[in-house]
mmCIF file of the N, C-alpha and C atoms, coordinates in Angstrom:
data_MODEL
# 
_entry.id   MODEL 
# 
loop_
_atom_site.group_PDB 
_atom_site.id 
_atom_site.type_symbol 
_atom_site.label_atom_id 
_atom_site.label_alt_id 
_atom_site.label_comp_id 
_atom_site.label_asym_id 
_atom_site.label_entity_id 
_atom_site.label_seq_id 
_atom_site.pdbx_PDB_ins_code 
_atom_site.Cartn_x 
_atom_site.Cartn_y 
_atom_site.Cartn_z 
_atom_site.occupancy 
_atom_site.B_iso_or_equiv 
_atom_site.pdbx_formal_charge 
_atom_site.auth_seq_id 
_atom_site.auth_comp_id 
_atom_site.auth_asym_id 
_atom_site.auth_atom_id 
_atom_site.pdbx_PDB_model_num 
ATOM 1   N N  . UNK A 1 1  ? 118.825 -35.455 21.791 1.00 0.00 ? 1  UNK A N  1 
ATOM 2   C CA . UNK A 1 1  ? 118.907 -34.087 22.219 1.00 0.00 ? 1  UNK A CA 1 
ATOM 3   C C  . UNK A 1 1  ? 118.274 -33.203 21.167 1.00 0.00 ? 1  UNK A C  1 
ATOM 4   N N  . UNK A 1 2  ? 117.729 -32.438 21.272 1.00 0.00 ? 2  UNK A N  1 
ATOM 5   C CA . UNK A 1 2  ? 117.050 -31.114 20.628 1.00 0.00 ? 2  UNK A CA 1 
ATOM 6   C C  . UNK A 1 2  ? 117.847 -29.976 20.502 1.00 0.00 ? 2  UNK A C  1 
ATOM 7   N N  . UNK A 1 3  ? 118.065 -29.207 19.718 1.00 0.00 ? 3  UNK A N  1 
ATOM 8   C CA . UNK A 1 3  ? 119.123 -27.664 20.052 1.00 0.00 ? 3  UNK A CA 1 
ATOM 9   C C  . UNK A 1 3  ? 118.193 -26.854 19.795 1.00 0.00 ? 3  UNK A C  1 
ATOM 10  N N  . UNK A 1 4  ? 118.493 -25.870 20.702 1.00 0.00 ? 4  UNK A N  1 
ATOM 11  C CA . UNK A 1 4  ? 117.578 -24.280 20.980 1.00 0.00 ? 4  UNK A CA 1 
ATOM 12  C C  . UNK A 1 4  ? 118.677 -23.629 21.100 1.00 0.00 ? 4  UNK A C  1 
ATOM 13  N N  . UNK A 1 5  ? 118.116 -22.296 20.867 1.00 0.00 ? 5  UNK A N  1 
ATOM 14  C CA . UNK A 1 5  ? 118.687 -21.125 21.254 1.00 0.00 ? 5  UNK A CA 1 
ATOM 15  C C  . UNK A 1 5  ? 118.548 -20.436 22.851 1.00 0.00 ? 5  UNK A C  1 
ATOM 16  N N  . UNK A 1 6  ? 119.648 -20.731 23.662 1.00 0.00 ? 6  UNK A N  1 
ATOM 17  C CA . UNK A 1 6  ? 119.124 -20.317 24.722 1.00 0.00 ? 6  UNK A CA 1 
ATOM 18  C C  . UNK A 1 6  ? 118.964 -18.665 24.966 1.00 0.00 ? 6  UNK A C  1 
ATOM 19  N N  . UNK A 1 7  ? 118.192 -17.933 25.193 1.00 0.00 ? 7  UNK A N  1 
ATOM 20  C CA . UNK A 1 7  ? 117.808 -16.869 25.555 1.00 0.00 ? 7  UNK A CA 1 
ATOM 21  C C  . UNK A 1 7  ? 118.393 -16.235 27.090 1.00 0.00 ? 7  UNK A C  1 
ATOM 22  N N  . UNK A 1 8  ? 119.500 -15.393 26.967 1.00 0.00 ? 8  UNK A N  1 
ATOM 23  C CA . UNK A 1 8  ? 119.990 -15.018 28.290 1.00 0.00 ? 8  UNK A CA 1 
ATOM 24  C C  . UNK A 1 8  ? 119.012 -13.435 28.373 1.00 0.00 ? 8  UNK A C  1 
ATOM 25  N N  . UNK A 1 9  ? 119.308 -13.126 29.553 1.00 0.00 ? 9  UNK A N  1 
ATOM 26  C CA . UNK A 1 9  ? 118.667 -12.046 30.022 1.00 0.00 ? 9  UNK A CA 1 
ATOM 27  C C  . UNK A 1 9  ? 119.498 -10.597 30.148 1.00 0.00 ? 9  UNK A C  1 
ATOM 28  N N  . UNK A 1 10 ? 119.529 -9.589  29.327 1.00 0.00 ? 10 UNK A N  1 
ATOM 29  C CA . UNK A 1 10 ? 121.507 -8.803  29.750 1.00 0.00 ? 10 UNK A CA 1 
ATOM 30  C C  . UNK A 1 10 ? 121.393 -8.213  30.901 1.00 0.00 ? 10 UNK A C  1 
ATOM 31  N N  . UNK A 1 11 ? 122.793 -8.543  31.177 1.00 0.00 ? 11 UNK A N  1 
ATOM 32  C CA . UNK A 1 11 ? 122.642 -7.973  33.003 1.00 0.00 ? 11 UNK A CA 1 
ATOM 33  C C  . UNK A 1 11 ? 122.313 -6.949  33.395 1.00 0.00 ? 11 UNK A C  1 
ATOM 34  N N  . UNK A 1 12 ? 121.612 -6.850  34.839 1.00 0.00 ? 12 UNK A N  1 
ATOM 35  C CA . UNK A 1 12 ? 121.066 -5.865  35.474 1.00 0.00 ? 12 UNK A CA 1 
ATOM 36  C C  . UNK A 1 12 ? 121.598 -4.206  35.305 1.00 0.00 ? 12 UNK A C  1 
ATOM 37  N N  . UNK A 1 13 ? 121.335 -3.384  35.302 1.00 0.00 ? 13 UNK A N  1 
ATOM 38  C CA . UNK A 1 13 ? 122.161 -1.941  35.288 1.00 0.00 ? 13 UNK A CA 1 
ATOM 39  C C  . UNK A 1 13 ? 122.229 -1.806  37.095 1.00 0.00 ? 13 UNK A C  1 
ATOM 40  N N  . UNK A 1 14 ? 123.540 -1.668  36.968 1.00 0.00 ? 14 UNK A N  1 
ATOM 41  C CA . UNK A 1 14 ? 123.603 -1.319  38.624 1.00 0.00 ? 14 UNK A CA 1 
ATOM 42  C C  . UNK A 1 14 ? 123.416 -0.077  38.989 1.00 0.00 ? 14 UNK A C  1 
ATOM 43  N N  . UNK A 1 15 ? 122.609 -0.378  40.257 1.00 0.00 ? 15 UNK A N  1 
ATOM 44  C CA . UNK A 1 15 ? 121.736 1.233   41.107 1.00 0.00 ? 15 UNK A CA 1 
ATOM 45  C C  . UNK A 1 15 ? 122.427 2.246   40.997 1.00 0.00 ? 15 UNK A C  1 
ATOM 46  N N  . UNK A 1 16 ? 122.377 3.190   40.631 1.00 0.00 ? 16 UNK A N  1 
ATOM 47  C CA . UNK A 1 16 ? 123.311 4.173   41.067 1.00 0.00 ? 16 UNK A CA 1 
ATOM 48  C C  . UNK A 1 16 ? 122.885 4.957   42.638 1.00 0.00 ? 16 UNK A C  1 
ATOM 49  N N  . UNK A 1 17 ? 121.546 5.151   42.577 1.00 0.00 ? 17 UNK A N  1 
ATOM 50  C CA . UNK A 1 17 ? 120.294 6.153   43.334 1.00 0.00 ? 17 UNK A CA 1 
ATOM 51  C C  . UNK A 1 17 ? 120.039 4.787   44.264 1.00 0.00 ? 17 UNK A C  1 
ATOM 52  N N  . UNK A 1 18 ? 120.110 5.075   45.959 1.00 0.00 ? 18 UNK A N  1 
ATOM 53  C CA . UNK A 1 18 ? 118.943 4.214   47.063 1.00 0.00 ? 18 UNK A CA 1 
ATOM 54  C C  . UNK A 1 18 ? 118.703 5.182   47.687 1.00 0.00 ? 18 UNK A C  1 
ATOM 55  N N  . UNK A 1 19 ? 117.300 5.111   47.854 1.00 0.00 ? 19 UNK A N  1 
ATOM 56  C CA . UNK A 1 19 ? 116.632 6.392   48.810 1.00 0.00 ? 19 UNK A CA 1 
ATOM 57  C C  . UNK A 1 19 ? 115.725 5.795   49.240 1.00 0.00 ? 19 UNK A C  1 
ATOM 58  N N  . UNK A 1 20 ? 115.872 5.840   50.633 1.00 0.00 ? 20 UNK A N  1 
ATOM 59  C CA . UNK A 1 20 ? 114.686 5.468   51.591 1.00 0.00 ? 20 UNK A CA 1 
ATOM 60  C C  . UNK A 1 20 ? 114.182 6.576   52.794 1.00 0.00 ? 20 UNK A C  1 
ATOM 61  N N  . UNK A 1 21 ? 112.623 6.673   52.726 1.00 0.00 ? 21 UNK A N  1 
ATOM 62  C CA . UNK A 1 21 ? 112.012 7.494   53.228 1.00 0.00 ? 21 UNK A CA 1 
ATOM 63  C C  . UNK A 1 21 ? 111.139 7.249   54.076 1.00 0.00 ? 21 UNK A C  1 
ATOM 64  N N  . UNK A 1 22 ? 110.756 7.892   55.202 1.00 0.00 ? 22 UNK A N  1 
ATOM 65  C CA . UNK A 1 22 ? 109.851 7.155   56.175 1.00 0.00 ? 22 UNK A CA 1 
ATOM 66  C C  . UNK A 1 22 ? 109.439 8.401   57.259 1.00 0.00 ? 22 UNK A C  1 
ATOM 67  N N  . UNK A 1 23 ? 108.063 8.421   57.740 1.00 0.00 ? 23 UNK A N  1 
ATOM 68  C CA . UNK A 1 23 ? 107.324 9.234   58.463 1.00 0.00 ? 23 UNK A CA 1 
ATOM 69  C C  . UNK A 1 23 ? 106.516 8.361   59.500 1.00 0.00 ? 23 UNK A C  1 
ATOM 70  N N  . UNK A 1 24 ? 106.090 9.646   60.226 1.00 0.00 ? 24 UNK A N  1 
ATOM 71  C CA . UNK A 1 24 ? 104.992 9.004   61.160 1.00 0.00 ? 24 UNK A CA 1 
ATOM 72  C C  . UNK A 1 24 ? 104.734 9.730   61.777 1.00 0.00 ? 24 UNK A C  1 
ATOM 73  N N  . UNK A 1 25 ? 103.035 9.617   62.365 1.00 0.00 ? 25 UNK A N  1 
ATOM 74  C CA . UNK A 1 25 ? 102.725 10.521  63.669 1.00 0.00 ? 25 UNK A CA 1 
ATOM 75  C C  . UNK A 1 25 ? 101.946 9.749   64.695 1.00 0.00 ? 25 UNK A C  1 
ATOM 76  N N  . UNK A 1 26 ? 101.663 10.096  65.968 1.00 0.00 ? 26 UNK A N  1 
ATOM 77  C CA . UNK A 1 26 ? 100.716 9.348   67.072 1.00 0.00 ? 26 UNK A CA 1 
ATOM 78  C C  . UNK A 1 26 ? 100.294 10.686  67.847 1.00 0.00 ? 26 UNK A C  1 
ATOM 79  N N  . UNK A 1 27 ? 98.745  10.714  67.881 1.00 0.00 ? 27 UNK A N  1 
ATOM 80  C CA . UNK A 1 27 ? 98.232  10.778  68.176 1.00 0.00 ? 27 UNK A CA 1 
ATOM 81  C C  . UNK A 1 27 ? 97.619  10.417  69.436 1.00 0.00 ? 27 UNK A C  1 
ATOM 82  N N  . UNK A 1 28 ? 97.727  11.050  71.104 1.00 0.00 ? 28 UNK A N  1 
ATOM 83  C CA . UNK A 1 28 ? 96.591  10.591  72.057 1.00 0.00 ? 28 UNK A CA 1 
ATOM 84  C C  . UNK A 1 28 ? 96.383  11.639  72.992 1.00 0.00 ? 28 UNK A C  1 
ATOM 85  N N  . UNK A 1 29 ? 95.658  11.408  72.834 1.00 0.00 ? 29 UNK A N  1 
ATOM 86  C CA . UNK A 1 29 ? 94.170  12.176  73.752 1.00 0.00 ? 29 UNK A CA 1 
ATOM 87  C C  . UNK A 1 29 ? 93.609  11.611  75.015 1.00 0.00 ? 29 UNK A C  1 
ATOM 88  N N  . UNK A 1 30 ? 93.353  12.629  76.298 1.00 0.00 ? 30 UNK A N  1 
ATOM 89  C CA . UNK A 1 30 ? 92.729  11.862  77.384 1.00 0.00 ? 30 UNK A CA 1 
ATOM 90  C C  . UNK A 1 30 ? 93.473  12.682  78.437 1.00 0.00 ? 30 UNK A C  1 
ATOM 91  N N  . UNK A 1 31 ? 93.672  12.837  79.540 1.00 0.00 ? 31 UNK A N  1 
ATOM 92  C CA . UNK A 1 31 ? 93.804  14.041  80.434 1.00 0.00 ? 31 UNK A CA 1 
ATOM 93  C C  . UNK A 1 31 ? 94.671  14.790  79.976 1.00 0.00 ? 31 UNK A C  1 
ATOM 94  N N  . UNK A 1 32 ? 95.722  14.581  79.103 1.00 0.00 ? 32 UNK A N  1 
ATOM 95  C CA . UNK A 1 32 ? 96.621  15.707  77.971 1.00 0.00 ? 32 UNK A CA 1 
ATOM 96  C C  . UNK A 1 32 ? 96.857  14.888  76.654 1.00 0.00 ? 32 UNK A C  1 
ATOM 97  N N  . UNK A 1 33 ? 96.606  15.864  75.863 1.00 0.00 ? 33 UNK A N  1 
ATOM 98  C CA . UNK A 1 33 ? 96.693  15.606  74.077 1.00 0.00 ? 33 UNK A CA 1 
ATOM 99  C C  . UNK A 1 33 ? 97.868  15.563  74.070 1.00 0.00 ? 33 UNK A C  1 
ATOM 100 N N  . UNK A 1 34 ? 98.744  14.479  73.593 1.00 0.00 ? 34 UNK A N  1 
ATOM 101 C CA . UNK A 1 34 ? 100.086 14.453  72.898 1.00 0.00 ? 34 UNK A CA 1 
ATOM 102 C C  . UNK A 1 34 ? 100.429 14.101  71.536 1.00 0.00 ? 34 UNK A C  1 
ATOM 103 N N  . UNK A 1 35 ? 101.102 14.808  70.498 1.00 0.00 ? 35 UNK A N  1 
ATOM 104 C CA . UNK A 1 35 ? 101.428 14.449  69.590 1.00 0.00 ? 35 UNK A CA 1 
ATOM 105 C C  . UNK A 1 35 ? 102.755 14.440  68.998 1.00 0.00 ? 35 UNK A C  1 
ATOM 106 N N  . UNK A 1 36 ? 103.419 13.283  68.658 1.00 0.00 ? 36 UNK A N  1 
ATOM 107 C CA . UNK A 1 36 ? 104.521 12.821  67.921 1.00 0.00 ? 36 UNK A CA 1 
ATOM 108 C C  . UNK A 1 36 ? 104.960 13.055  66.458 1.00 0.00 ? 36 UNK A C  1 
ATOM 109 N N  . UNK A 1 37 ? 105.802 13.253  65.655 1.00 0.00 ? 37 UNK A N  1 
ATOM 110 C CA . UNK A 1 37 ? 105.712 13.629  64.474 1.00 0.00 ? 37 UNK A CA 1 
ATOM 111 C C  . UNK A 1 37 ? 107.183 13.340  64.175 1.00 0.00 ? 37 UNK A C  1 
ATOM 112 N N  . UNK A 1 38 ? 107.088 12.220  62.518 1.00 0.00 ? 38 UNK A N  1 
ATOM 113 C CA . UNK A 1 38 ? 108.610 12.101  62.891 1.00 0.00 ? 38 UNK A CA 1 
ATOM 114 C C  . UNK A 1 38 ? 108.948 11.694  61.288 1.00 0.00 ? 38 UNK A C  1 
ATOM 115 N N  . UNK A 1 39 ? 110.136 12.040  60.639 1.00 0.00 ? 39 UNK A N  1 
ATOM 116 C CA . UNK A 1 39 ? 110.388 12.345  59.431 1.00 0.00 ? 39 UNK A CA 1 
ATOM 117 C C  . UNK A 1 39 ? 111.811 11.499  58.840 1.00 0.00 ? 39 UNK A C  1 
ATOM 118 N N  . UNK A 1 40 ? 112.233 10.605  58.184 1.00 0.00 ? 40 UNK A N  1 
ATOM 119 C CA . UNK A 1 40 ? 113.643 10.524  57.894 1.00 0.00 ? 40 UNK A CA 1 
ATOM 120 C C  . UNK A 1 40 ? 113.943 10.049  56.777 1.00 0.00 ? 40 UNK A C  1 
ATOM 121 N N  . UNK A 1 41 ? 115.237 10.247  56.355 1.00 0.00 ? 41 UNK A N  1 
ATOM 122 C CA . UNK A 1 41 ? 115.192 9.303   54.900 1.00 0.00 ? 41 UNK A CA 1 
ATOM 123 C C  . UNK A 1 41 ? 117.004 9.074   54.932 1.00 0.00 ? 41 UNK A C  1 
ATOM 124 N N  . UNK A 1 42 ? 117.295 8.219   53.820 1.00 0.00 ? 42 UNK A N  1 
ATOM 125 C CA . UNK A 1 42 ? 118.657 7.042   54.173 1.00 0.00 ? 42 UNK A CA 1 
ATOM 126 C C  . UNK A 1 42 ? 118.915 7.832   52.465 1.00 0.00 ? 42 UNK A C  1 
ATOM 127 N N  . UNK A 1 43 ? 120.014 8.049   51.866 1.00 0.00 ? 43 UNK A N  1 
ATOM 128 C CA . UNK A 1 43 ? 120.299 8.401   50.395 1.00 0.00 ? 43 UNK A CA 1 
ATOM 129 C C  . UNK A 1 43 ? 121.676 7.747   50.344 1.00 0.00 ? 43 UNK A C  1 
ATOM 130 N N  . UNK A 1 44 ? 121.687 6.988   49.350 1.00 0.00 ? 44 UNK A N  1 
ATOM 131 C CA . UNK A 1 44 ? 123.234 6.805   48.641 1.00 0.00 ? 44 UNK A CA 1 
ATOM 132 C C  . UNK A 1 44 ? 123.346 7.099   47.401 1.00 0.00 ? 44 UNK A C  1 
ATOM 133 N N  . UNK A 1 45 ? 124.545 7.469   46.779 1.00 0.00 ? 45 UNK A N  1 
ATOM 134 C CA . UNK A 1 45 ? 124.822 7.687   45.448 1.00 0.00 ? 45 UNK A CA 1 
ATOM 135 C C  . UNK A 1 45 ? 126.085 6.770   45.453 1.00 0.00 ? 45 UNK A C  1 
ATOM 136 N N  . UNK A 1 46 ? 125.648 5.952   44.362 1.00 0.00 ? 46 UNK A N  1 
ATOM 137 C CA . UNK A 1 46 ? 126.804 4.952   44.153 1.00 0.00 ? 46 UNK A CA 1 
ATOM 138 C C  . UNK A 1 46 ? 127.160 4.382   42.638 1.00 0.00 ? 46 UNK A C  1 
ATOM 139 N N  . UNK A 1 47 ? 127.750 5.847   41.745 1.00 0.00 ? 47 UNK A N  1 
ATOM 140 C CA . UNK A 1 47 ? 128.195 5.188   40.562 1.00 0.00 ? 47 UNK A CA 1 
ATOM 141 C C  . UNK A 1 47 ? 129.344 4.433   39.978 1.00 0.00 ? 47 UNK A C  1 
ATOM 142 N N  . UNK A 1 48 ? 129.270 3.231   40.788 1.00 0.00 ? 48 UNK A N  1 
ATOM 143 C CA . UNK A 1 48 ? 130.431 2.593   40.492 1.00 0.00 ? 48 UNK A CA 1 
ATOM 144 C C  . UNK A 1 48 ? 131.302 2.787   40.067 1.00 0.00 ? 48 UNK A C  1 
ATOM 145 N N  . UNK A 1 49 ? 131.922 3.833   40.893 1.00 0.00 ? 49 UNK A N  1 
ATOM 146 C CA . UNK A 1 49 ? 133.639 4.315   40.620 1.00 0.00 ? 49 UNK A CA 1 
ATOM 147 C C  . UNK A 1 49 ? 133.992 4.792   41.779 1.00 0.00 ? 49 UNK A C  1 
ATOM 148 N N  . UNK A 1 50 ? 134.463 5.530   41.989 1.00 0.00 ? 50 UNK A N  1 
ATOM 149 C CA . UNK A 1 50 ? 135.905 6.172   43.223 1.00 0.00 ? 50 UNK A CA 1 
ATOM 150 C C  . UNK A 1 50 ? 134.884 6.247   44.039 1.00 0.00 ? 50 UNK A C  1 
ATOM 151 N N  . UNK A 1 51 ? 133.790 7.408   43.724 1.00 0.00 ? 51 UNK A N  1 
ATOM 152 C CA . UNK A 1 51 ? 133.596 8.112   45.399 1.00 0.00 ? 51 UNK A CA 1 
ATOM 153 C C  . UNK A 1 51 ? 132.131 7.315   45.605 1.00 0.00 ? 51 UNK A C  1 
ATOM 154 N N  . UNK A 1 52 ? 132.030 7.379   46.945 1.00 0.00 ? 52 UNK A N  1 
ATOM 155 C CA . UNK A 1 52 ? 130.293 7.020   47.243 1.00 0.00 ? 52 UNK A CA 1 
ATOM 156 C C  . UNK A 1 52 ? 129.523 8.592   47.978 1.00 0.00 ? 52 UNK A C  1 
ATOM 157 N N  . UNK A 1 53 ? 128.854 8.440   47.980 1.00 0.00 ? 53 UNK A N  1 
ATOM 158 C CA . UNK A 1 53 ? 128.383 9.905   48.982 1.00 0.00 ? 53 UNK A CA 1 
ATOM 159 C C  . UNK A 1 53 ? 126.769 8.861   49.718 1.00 0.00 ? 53 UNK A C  1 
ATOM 160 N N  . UNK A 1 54 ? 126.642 9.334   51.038 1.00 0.00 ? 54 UNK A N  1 
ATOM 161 C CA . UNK A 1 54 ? 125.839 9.140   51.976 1.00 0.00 ? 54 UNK A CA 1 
ATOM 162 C C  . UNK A 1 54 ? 125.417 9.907   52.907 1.00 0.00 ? 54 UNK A C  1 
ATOM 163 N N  . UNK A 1 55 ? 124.266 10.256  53.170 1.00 0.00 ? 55 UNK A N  1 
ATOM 164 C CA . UNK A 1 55 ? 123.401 11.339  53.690 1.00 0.00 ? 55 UNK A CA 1 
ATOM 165 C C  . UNK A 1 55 ? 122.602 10.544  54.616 1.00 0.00 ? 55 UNK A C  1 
ATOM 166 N N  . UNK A 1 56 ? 121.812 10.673  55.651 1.00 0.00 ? 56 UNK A N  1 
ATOM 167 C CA . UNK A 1 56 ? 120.819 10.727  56.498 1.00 0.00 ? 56 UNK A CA 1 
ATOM 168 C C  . UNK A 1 56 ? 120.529 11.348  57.323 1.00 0.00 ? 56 UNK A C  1 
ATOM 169 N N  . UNK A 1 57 ? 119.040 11.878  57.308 1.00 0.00 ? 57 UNK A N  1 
ATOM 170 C CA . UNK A 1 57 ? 118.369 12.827  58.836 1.00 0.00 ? 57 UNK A CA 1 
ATOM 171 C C  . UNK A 1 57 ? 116.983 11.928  59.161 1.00 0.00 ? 57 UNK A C  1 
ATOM 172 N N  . UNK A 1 58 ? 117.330 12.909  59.997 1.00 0.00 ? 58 UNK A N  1 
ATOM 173 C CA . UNK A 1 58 ? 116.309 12.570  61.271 1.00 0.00 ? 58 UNK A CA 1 
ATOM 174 C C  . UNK A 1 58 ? 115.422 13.535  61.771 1.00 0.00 ? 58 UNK A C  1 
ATOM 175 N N  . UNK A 1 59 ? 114.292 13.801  61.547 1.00 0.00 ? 59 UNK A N  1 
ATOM 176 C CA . UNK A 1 59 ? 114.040 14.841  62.282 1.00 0.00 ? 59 UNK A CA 1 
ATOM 177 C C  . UNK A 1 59 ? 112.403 14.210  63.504 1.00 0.00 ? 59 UNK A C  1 
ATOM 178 N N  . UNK A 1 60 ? 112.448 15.228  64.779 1.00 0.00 ? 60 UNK A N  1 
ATOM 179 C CA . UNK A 1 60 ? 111.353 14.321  65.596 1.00 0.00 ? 60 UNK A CA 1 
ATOM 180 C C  . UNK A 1 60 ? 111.286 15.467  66.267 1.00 0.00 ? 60 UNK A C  1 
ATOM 181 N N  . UNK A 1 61 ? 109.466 15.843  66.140 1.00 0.00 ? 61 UNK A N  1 
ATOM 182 C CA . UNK A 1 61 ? 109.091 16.747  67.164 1.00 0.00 ? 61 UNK A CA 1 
ATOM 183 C C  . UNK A 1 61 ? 107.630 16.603  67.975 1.00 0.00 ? 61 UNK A C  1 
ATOM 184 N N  . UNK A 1 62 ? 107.804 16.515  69.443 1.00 0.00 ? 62 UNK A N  1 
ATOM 185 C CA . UNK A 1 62 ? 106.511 16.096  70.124 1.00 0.00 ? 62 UNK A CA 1 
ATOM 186 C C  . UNK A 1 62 ? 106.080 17.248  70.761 1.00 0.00 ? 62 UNK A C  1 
ATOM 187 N N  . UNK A 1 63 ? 104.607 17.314  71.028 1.00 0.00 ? 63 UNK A N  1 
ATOM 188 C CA . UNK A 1 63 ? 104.144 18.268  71.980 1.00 0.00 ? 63 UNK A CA 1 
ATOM 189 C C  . UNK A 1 63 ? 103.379 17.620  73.274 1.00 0.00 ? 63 UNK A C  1 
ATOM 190 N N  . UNK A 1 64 ? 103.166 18.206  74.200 1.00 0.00 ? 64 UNK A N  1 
ATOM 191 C CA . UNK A 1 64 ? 102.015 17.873  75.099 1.00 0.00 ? 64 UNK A CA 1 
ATOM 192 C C  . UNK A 1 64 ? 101.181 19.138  75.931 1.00 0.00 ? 64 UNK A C  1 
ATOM 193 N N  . UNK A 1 65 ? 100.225 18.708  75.714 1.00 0.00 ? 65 UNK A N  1 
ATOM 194 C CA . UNK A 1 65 ? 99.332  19.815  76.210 1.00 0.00 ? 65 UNK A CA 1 
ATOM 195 C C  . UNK A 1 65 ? 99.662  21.334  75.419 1.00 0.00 ? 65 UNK A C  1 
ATOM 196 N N  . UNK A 1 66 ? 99.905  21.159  74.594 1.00 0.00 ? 66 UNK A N  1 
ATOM 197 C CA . UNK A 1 66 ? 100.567 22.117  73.381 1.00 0.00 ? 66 UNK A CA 1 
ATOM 198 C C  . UNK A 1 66 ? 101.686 22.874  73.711 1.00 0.00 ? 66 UNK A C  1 
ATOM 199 N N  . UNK A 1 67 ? 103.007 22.722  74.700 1.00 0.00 ? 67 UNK A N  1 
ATOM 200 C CA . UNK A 1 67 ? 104.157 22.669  75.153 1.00 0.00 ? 67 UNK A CA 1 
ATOM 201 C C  . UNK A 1 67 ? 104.793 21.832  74.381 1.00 0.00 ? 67 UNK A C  1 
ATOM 202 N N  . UNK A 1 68 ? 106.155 22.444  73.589 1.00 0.00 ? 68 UNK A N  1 
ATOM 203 C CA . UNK A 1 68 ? 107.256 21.065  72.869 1.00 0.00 ? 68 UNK A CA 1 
ATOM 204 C C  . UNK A 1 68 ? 107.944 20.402  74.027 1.00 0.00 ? 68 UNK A C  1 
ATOM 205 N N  . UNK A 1 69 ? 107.836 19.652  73.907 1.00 0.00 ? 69 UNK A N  1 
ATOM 206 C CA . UNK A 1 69 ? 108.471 17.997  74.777 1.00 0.00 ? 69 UNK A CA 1 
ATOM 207 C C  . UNK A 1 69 ? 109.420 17.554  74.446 1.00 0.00 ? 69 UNK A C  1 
ATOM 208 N N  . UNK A 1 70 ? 109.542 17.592  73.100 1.00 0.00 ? 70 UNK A N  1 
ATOM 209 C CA . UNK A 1 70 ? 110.924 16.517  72.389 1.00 0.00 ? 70 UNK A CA 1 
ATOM 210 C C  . UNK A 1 70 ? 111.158 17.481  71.075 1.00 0.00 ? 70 UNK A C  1 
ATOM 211 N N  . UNK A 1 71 ? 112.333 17.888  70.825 1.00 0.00 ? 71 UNK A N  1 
ATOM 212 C CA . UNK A 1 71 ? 112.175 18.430  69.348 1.00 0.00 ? 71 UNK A CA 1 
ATOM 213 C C  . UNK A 1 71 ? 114.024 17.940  69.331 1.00 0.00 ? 71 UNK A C  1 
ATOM 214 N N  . UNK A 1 72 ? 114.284 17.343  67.868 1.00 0.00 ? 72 UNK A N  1 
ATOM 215 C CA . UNK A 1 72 ? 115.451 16.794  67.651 1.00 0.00 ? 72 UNK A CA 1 
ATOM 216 C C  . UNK A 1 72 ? 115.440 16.662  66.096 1.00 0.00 ? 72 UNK A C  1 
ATOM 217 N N  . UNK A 1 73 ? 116.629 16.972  65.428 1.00 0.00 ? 73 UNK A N  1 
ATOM 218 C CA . UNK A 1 73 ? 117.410 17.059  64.446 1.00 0.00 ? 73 UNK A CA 1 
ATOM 219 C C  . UNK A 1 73 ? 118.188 16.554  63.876 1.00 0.00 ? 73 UNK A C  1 
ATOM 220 N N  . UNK A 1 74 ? 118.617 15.576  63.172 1.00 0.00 ? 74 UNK A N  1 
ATOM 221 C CA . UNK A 1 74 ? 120.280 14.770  62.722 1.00 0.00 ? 74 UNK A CA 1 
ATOM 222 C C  . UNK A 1 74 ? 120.339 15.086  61.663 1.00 0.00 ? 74 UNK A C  1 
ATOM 223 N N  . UNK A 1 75 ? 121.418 15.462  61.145 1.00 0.00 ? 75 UNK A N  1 
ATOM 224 C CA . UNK A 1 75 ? 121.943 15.531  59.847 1.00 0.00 ? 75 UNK A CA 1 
ATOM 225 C C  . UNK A 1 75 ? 123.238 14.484  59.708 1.00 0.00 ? 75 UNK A C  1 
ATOM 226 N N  . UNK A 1 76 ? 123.348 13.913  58.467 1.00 0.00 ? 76 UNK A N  1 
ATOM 227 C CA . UNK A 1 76 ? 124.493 13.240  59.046 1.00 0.00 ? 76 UNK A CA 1 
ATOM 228 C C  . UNK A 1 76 ? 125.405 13.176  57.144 1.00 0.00 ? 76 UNK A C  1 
ATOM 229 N N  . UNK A 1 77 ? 126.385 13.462  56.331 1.00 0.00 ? 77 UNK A N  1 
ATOM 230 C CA . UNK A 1 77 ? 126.571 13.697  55.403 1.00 0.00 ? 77 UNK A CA 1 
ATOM 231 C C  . UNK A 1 77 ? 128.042 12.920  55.196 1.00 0.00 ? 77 UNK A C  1 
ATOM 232 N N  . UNK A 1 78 ? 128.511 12.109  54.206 1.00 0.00 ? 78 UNK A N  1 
ATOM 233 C CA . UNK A 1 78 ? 129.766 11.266  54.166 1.00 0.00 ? 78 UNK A CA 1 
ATOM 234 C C  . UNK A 1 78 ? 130.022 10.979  52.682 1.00 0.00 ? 78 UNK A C  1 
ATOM 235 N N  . UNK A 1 79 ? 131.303 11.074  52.686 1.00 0.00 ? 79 UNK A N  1 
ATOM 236 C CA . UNK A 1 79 ? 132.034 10.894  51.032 1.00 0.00 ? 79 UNK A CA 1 
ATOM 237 C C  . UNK A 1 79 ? 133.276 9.853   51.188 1.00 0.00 ? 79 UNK A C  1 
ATOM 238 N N  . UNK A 1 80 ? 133.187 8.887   50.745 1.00 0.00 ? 80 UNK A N  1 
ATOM 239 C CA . UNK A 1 80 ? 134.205 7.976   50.747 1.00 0.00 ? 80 UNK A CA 1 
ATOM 240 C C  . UNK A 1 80 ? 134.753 7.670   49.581 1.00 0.00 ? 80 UNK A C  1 
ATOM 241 N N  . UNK A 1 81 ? 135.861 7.099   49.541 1.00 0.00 ? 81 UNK A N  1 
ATOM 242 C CA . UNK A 1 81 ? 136.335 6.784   48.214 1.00 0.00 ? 81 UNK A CA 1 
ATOM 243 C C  . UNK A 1 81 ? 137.120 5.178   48.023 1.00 0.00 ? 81 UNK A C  1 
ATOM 244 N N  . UNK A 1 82 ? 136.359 4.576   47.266 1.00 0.00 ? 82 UNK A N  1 
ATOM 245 C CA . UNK A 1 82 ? 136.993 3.374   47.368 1.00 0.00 ? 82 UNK A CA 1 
ATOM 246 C C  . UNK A 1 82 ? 138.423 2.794   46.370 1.00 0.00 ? 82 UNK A C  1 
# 
């Protein structure tokens, strides 16, 4: 046998911050122009203790023939405590 020093790695720092974000639009054209447009994002705060807090929206607005079609909103906001 040989002896080394094994080399550990120190543990990870846990997340406090997840934020996820996400968009999009579509585009089409052809006997009426329609367009889609759409926005959201996911947030946690989680410093490993009592409370958590959690957020998400939504937001989505379409047109056609330059008339709104779809227009919608979510908010959504939560505090828990473990």
């Amino acid at each position: 046998m040989t002896g080394g020093a094994a080399w550990a790695q120190p543990p990870a720092e846990p997340k406090i911050w997840t934020v996820n974000a996400r968009a999009g639009l579509a585009l089409t054209s052809g006997n009426t122009d329609t367009s889609t447009v759409n926005a959201a994002y996911d947030l946690i705060y989680d410093p490993q203790t009592r409370n958590v807090v959690k957020s998400d929206a939504l937001l989505i607005r379409g047109k056609t023939a330059g008339e709104v079609t779809a227009s919608r909103l979510g908010l959504t906001s939560a505090t828990s405590t473990c």
